[in-house]
C-alpha positions in Angstrom: -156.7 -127.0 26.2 -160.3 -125.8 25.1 -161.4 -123.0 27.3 -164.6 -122.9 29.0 -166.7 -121.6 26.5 -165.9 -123.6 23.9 -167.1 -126.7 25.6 -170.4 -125.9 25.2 -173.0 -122.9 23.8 -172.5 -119.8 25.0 -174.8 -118.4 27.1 -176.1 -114.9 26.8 -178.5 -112.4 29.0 -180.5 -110.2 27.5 -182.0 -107.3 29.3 -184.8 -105.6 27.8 -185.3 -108.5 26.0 -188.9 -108.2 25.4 -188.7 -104.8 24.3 -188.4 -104.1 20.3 -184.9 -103.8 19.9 -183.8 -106.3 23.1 -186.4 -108.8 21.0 -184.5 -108.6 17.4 -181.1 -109.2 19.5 -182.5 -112.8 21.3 -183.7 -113.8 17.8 -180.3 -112.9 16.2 -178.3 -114.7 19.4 -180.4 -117.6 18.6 -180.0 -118.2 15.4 -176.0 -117.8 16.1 -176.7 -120.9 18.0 -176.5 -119.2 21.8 -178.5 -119.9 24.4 -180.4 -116.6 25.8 -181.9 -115.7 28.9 -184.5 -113.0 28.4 -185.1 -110.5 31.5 -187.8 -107.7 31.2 -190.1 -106.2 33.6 -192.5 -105.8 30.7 -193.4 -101.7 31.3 -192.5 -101.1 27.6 -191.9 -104.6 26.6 -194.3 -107.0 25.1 -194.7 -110.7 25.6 -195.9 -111.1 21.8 -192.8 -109.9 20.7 -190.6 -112.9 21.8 -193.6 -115.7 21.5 -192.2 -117.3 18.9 -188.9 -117.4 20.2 -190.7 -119.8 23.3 -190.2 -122.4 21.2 -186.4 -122.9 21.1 -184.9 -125.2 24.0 -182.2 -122.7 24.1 -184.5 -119.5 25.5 -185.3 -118.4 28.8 -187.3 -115.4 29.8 -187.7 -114.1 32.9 -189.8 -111.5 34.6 -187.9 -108.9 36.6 -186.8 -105.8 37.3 -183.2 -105.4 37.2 -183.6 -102.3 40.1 -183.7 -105.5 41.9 -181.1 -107.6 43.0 -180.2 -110.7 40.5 -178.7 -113.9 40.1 -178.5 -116.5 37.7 -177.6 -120.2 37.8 -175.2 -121.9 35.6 -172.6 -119.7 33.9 -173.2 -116.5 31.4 -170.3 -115.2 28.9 -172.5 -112.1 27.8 -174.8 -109.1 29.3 -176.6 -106.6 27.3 -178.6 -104.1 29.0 -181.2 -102.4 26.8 -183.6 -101.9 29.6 -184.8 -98.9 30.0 -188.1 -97.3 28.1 -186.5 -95.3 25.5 -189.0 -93.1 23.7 -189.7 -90.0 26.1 -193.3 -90.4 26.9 -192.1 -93.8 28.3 -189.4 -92.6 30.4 -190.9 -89.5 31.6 -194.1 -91.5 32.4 -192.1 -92.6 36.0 -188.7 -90.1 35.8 -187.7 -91.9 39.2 -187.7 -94.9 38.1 -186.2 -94.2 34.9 -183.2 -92.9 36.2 -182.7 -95.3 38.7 -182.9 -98.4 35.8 -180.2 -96.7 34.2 -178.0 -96.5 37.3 -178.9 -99.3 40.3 -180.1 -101.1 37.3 -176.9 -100.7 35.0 -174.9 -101.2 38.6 -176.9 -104.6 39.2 -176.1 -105.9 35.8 -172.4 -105.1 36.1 -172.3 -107.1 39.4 -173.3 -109.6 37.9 -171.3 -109.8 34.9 -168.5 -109.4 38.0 -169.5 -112.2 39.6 -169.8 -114.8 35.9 -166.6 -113.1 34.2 -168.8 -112.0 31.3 -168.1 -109.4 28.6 -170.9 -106.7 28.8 -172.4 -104.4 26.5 -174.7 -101.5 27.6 -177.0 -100.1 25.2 -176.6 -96.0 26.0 -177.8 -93.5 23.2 -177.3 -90.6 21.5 -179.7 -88.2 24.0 -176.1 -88.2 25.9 -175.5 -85.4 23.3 -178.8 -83.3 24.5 -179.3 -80.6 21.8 -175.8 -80.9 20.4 -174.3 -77.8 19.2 -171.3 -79.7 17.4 -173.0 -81.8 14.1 -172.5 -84.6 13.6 -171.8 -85.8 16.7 -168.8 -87.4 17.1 -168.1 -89.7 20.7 -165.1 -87.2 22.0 -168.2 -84.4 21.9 -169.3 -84.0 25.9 -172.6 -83.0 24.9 -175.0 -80.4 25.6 -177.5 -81.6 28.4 -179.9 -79.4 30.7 -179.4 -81.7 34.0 -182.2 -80.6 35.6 -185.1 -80.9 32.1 -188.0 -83.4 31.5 -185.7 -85.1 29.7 -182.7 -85.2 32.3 -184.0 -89.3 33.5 -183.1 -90.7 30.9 -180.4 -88.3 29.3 -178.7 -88.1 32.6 -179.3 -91.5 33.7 -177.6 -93.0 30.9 -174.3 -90.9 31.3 -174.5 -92.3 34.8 -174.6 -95.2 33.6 -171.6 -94.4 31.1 -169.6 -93.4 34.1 -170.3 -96.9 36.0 -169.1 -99.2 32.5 -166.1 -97.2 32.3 -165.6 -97.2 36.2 -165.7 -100.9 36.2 -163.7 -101.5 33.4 -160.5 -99.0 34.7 -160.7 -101.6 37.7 -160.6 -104.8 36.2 -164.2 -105.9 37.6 -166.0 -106.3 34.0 -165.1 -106.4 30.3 -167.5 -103.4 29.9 -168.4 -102.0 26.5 -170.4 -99.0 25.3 -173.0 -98.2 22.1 -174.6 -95.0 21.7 -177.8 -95.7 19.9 -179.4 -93.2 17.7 -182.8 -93.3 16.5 -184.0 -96.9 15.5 -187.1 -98.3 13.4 -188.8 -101.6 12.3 -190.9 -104.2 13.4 -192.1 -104.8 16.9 -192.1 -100.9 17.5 -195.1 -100.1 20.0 -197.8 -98.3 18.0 -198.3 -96.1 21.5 -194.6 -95.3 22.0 -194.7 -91.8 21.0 -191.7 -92.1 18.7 -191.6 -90.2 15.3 -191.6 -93.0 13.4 -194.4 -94.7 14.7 -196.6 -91.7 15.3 -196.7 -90.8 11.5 -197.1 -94.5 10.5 -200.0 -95.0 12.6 -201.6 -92.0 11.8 -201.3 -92.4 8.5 -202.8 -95.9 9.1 -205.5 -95.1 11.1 -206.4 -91.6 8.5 -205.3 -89.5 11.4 -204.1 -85.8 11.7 -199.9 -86.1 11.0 -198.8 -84.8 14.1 -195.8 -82.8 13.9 -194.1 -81.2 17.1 -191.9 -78.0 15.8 -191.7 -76.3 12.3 -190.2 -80.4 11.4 -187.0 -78.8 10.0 -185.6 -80.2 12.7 -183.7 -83.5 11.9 -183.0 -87.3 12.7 -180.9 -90.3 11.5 -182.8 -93.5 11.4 -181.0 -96.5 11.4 -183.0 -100.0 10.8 -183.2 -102.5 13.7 -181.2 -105.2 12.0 -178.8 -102.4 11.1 -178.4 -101.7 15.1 -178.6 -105.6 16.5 -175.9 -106.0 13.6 -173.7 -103.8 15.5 -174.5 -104.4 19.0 -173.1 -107.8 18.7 -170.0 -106.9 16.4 -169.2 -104.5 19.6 -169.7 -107.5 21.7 -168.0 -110.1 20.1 -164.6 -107.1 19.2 -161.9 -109.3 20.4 -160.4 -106.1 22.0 -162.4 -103.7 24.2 -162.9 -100.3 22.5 -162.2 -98.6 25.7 -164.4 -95.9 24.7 -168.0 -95.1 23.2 -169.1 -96.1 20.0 -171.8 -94.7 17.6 -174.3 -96.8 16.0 -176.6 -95.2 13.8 -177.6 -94.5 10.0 -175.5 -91.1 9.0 -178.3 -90.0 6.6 -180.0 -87.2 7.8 -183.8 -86.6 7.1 -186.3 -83.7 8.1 -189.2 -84.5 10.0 -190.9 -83.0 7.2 -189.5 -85.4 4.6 -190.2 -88.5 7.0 -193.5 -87.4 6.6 -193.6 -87.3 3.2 -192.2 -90.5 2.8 -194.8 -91.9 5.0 -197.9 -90.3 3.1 -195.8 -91.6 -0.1 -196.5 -95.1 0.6 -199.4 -94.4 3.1 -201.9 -92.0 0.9 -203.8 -90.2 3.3 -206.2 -86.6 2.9 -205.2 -85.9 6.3 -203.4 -82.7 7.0 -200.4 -82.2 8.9 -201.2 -81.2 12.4 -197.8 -79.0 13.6 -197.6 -78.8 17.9 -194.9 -76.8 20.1 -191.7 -78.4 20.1 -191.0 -80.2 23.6 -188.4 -79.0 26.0 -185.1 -79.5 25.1 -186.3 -81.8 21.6 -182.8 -81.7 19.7 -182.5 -79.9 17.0 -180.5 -82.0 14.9 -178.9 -85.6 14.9 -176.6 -87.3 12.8 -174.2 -89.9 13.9 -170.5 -89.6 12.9 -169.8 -93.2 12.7 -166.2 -93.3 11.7 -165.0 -95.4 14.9 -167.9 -98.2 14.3 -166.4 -98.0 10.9 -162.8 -98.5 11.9 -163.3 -100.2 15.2 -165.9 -102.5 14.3 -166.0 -103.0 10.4 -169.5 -101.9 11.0 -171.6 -99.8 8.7 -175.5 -100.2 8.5 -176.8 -101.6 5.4 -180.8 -101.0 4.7 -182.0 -97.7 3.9 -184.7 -95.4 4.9 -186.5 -96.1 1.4 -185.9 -99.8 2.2 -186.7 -99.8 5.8 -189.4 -98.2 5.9 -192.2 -100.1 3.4 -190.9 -103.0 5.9 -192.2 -101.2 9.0 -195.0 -99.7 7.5 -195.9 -103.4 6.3 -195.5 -104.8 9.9 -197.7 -101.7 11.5 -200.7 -102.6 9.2 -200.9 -106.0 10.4 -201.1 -105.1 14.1 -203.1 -102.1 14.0 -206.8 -101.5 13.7 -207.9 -99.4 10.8 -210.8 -97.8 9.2 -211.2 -99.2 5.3 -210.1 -97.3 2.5 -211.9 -96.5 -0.8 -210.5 -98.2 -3.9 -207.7 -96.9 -5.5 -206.1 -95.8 -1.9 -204.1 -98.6 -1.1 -201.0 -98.2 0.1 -198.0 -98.7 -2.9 -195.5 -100.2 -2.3 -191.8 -98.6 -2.8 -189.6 -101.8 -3.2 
């Protein structure tokens, strides 16, 4: 007897959807032939980044907060929830709400994957490490978190909401599965967001100071957005549950200082580097061990920082207002 979901398309909610990474994951969905239900409150996500996904019979987006209850009509086999702002002048803009999107929010979502019998994937991240004092990180590491920092909204929140996938799963009420998401570029990045990435690109852009917050020996693993939706839905679509965290990131390891020169390397700019105090509790270093995406998941990202990032950079220029450069400036490119 075919089962009920493979009488017709599969139907899939996206939260966050608007929002650069949740916006990469409806286009993938749709071009894997499901039908997807977009929800975002649109804080930190942007209607231009899903207008051309308007146009397929199969998408649906909806404005809402999921702090606030939810229901949808007609069935749905799959949840992600990737909202929540995730760069921390975003999430520390409204801490309260912050943390309470990652747990009445998270809690909301789970009810509702209850109540439809769908497999759910929450989108947590590697800031459930803190400043980690074991490298690389590995998912058995418990992390090294000040509860009570800046920071503690969204690093906090999202362990909460850790606790409540895992709490629902160990009682049968949801297929419940968990990524933790380290640090992600491409296209559809918000110029303002306050990430790395973007800062230096758009600086560059714009002929801008180089801001650089600590000595930048500190360092980061950046994993490409394709790279990430790639293994979102692998983790969704494991016919087993994990039963446990996974990792999804790029393990190469840069310094903030050579992200910078990689920028200025396809973006040649006179501007000088402009080095600020470190925030509170800014890690250190991060680097994803990614041995049980690798074994779990047959999942290892594909596109490099020296690929990735003429790609961004390309995408950047065409949204962003800039003052003209003399000849023999233009940017080169590095593919």
């Amino acid at each position: 007897m075919l089962t009920r979901t493979t009488q017709r398309e599969k139907t899939v909610l996206v939260a966050g959807g608007a929002g650069f990474v949740g916006s990469h994951l409806c286009e993938a969905l749709l071009q894997a032939g499901r039908n997807v239900i977009s929800v975002d409150n649109y804080l930190t996500g942007l209607q231009r980044n899903i207008a051309d996904l308007r146009g397929f019979a199969r998408f649906t987006s909806i404005a809402h907060d999921i702090c606030d209850p939810l229901e949808i009509d007609g069935p749905i086999d799959a949840i992600y929830n990737l909202a929540c702002a995730a760069s921390p002048p975003a999430y520390q803009a409204d801490p309260v709400h912050t943390m309470m999107t990652n747990v009445l929010g998270t809690k909301t979502l789970l009810d509702l994957a209850e109540r439809h019998g769908a497999t759910f994937v929450q989108a947590s991240t590697s800031e459930v490490y803190g400043d980690p004092e074991q490298h690389p990180q590995r998912e058995d590491y418990r992390g090294h978190v000040n509860c009570t920092g800046p920071r503690a909204c969204y690093d906090e929140g999202k362990r909460a909401a850790e606790a409540l996938c895992f709490d629902f799963l160990r009682a049968g009420r949801a297929d419940a599965r968990v990524a933790r998401i380290f640090n992600t570029y491409g296209p559809r990045m918000r110029p303002d967001d306050g990430r790395i990435v973007s800062n230096l690109i758009v600086q560059a852009l714009k002929s801008e100071p180089l801001t650089i917050y600590g000595s930048g020996q500190q360092t980061r693993s950046f994993c490409y957005v394709s790279d990430l939706v790639r293994g979102l839905m692998a983790l969704m679509d494991a016919s087993a549950n994990p039963e446990m965290p996974i990792n999804l990131g790029n393990p190469a390891e840069f310094t903030i200082n050579e992200l910078a020169d990689k920028v200025v390397a396809l973006v040649p700019t006179g501007s000088p580097r402009l080095y600020r105090p470190l925030p509170c509790d800014d890690p250190q270093r991060r680097r994803p061990d990614i041995s049980r995406a690798r074994k779990t998941l047959g999942w290892a990202p594909d596109v490099t920082l020296a690929e990735g990032l003429p790609r961004t950079i390309d995408w950047f220029a065409s949204v962003i207002s800039r003052p003209a450069r003399p000849a023999g400036m233009a940017r080169q490119s590095a593919r």
